[in-house]
C-alpha positions in Angstrom: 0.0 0.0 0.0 2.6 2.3 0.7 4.5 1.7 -2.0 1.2 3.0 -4.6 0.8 6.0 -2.3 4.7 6.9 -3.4 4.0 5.7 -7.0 1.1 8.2 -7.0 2.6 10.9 -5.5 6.2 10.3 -7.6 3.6 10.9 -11.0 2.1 13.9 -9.1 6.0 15.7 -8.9 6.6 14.4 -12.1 3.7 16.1 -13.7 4.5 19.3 -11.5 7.8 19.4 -12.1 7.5 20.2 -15.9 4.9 23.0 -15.6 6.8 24.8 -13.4 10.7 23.2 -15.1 13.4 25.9 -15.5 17.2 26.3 -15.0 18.3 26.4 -11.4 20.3 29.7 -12.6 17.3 31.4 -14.0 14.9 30.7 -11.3 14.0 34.1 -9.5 14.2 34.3 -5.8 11.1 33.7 -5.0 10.8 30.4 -7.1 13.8 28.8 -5.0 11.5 29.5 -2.0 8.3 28.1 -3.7 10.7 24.8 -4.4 11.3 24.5 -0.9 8.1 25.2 0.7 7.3 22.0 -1.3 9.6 20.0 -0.5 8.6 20.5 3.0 5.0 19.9 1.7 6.1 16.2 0.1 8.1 15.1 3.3 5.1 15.9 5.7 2.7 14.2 3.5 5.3 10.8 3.4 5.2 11.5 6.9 1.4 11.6 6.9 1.1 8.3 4.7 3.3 6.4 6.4 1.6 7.1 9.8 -1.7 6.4 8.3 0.0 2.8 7.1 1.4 1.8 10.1 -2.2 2.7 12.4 -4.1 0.6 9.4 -1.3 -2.3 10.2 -1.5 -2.8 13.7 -4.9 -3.9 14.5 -3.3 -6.6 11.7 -0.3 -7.3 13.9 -2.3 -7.6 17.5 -4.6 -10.6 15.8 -1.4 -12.1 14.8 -0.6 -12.0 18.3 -3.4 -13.1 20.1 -2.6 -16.6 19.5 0.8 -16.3 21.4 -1.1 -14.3 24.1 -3.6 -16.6 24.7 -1.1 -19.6 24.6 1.2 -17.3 27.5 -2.1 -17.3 29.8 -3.0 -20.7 28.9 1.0 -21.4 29.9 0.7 -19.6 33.2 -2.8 -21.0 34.4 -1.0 -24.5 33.9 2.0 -23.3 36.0 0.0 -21.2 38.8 -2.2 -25.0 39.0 0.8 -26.8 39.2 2.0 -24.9 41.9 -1.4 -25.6 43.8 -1.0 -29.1 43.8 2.5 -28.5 44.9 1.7 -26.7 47.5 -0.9 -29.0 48.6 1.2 -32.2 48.3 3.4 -30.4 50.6 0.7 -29.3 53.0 0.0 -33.0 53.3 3.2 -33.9 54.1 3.4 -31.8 56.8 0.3 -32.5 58.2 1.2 -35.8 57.9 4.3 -35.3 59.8 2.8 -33.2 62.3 0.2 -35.8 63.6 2.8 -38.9 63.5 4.6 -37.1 65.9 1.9 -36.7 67.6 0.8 -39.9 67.9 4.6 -40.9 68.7 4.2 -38.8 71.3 0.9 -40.1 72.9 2.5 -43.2 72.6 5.6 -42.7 74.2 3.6 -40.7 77.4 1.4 -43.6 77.4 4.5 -45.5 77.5 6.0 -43.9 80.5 2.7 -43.4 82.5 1.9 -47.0 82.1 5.3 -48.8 82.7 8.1 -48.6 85.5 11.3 -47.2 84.1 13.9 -49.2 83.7 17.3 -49.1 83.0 18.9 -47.7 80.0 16.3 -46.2 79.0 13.9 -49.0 78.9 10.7 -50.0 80.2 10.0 -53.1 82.6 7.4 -54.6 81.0 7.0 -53.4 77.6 6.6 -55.7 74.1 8.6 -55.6 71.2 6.7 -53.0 69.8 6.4 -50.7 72.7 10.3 -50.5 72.4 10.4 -49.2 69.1 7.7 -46.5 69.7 10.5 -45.1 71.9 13.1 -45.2 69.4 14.9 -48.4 69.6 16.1 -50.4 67.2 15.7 -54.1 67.4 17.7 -56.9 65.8 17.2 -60.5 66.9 20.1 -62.5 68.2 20.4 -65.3 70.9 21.3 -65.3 74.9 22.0 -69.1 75.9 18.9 -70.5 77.7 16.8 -67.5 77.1 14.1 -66.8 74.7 13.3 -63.8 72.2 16.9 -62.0 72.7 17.4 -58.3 70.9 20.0 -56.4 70.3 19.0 -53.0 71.3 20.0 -49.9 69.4 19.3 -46.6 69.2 20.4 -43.6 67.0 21.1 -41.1 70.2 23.3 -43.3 71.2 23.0 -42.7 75.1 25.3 -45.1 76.8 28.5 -45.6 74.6 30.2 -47.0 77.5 28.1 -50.3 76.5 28.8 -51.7 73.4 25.5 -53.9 73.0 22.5 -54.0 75.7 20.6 -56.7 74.8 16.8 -56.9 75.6 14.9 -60.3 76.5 11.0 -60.2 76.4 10.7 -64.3 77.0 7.7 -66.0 75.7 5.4 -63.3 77.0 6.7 -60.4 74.9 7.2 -58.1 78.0 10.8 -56.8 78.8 12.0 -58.7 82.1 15.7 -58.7 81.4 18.4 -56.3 80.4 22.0 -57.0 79.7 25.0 -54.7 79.2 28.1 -55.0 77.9 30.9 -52.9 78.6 33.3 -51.1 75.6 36.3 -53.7 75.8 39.5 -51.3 76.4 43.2 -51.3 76.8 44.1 -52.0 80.6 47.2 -52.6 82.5 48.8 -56.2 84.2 47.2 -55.5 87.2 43.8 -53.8 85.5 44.0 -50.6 87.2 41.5 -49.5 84.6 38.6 -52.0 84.9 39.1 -52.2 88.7 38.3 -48.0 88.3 35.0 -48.7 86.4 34.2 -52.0 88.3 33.7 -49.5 91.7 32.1 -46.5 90.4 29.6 -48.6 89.3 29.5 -50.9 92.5 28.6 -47.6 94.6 26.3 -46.3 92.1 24.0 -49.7 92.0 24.9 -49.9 95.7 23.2 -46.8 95.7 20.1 -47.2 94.2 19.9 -51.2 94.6 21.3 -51.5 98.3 22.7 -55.2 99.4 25.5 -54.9 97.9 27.7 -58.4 98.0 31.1 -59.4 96.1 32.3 -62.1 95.3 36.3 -62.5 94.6 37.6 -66.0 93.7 41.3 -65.6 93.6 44.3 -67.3 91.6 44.8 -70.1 94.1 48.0 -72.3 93.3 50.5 -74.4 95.3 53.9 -74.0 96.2 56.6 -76.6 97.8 59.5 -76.3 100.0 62.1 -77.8 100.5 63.4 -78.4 104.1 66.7 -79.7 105.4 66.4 -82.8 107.9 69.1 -84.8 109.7 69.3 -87.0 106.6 70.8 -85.1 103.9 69.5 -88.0 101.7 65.3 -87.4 103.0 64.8 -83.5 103.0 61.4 -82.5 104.2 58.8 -81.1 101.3 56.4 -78.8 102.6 53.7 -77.6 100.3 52.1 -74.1 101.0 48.8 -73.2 99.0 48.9 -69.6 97.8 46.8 -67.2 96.2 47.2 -63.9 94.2 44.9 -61.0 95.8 42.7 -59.2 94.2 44.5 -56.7 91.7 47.9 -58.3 91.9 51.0 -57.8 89.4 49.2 -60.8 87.1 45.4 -60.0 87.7 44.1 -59.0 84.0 46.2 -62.3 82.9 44.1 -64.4 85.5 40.8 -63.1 84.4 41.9 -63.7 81.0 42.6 -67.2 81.6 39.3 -67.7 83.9 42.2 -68.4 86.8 40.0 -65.5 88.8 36.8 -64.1 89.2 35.4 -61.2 90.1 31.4 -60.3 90.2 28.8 -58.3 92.7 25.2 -58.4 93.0 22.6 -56.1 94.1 19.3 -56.2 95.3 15.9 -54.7 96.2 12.0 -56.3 95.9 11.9 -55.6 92.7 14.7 -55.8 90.7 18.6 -57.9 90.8 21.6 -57.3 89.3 25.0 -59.0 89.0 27.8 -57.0 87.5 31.2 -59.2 86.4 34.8 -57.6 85.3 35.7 -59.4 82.2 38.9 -59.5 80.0 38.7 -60.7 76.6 41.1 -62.7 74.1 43.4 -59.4 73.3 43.5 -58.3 77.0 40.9 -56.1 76.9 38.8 -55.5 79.6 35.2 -54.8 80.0 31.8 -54.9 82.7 28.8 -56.8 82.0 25.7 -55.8 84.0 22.8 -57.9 84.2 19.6 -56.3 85.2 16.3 -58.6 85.9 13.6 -57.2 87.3 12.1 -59.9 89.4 8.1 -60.0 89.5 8.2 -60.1 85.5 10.9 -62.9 85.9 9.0 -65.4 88.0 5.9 -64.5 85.8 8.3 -65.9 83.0 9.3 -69.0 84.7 5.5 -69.7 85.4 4.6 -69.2 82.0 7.9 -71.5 81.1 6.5 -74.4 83.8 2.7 -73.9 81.9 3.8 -74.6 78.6 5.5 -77.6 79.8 2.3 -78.8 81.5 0.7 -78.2 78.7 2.4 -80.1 76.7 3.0 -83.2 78.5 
C-alpha cells in the first residue's frame, strides 16, 4: 500500500515538475522559496502516509498475536495449577508429619505413664513393639537358655560406654531382662582400669539397689619347700597353697585365663543385678551388667512351667 501512495505521489511531482521546469540559474528568488516550501510539503505528506500505514497495520499485527497471548495465559494457568498441587502435596506432608509425631508422642507418654522405668532407657514390662515406639532399634540375636533376645540400638546413642545392651522379652513379649556389655578397652597387668569402672559402678548400683555383696575368687595355686632334715639323703617337702589378691602384678592375665573371678550383686524387691569384670582374648577389659527385674521374671518361669504342662 505504501509503495502506490509513493507511486502516485512520484507521477504527481513528475507532472508538476515540468509546468513549473526551468534552470536552477534562471529561477527568480522567489521560485527557489516556492521549491522548498514544497519540498517540506512532500516530506510531511510521506510523513502523513506512512503514519496512516502503520495505524491501518497494527490492529493486523495484535490478531497475529493473540494466539501467542492466549497460549502465555493458557501457559501460566498450567503453572499457577501446578504450583497448587504443589503446594498441597506439601501441606499433606506436613500435616502428615505433624500428627505422626503426635501420635509418637501419645504413645511414648502412654508408655512412660503406664510402665516402671527401667534401666537404660527401657521399660520393665514393655513388648517388642512398645520399644520401638520409643526409638529403639531391634535386631534379633540369641542369649543361651533365654528366649526372644534383641539387640537393642538406638540412634542417640545414650550409653557408649556399652557396646550392646541386649533386651529379652521371653515367651510373653514383656521386657524382664536387660544386659549390658561394657566397651572392651586397653588395661594394664594389674587392671588398674577395669578395677576404676568396676567401683564406680559398684557404689552407684549400691546406691540405688542396696545389698551390695562381692564375690572374689582368687588365683589359688601351690607351692613346695624344701626343708633340710638330719638325713641329707630325706629333705622335708612342705607344700604351701597360695593365692594372688585381688589386683595383683598378674590380675588381668588371671581373668583372662578364667584363673580369677570377680562379680557383685545387688538387690531390692523388685529388681537384681549381678555386675562381672571381664577381659577378653586381646587383653581387653570390659563390665557386663545384668539387670532382671524380678516379678516379670518369675511370671516368665510360670509361664515357662505352663507350657510344659501343657504339653505333657
Amino acid at each position: 500500500m505504501k509503495k502506490l501512495y509513493l507511486l502516485i505521489l512520484l507521477s504527481c511531482l513528475f507532472a508538476y515538475g515540468k509546468v513549473t521546469h526551468a534552470e536552477p540559474n534562471t529561477l527568480p528568488a522567489e521560485n527557489k522559496q516556492t521549491n522548498s516550501q514544497r519540498t517540506d510539503f512532500l516530506d510531511n505528506y510521506i510523513q502523513e502516509v506512512d503514519a496512516l500505514h502503520e495505524a491501518t497495520s497494527q490492529p493486523d499485527e495484535l490478531l497475529k498475536q493473540e494466539p501467542k497471548i492466549l497460549q502465555l495465559q493458557e501457559r501460566e494457568k498450567q503453572i499457577l495449577e501446578q504450583g497448587k498441587i504443589e503446594r498441597e502435596k506439601i501441606e499433606e506432608k506436613i500435616n502428615k508429619e505433624k500428627f505422626e509425631q503426635k501420635r509418637a508422642e501419645e504413645k511414648r507418654q502412654h508408655i512412660k505413664d503406664t510402665y516402671e522405668k527401667a534401666p537404660l532407657g527401657l521399660y520393665w514390662g514393655i513388648s517388642q513393639e512398645e520399644t520401638k515406639d520409643i526409638d529403639f532399634t531391634l535386631l534379633p540375636t540369641e542369649r543361651k537358655n533365654y528366649a526372644e533376645v534383641y539387640l537393642v540400638e538406638s540412634e542417640h546413642n545414650l550409653h557408649p560406654e556399652f557396646k550392646h545392651i541386649l533386651a529379652i522379652y521371653g515367651k510373653r513379649d514383656h521386657l524382664w531382662c536387660i544386659y549390658a556389655q561394657g566397651t572392651p578397652k586397653e588395661d594394664t597387668p594389674n587392671a588398674t582400669e577395669i578395677m576404676h569402672l568396676y567401683k564406680k559402678y559398684y557404689e552407684a548400683l549400691e546406691k540405688k539397689y542396696g545389698n551390695a555383696q562381692e564375690y572374689f575368687t582368687p588365683y589359688k595355686y601351690t607351692e613346695e619347700i624344701v626343708e633340710e632334715t638330719e638325713d641329707p639323703k630325706k629333705p622335708k617337702i612342705i607344700v604351701i597353697e597360695k593365692e594372688n589378691p585381688l589386683g595383683g602384678p598378674t590380675f588381668l592375665q588371671e581373668l583372662r585365663e578364667e584363673k580369677a573371678s570377680l562379680y557383685a550383686t545387688f538387690e531390692n524387691n523388685e529388681v537384681g543385678v549381678v555386675m562381672s569384670v571381664n577381659v577378653n582374648e586381646n587383653n581387653q577389659s570390659y563390665l557386663t551388667i545384668d539387670f532382671k527385674n524380678l516379678k516379670l521374671m518369675q511370671a516368665e518361669k510360670d509361664a515357662e512351667l505352663t507350657e510344659l504342662v501343657d504339653e505333657l
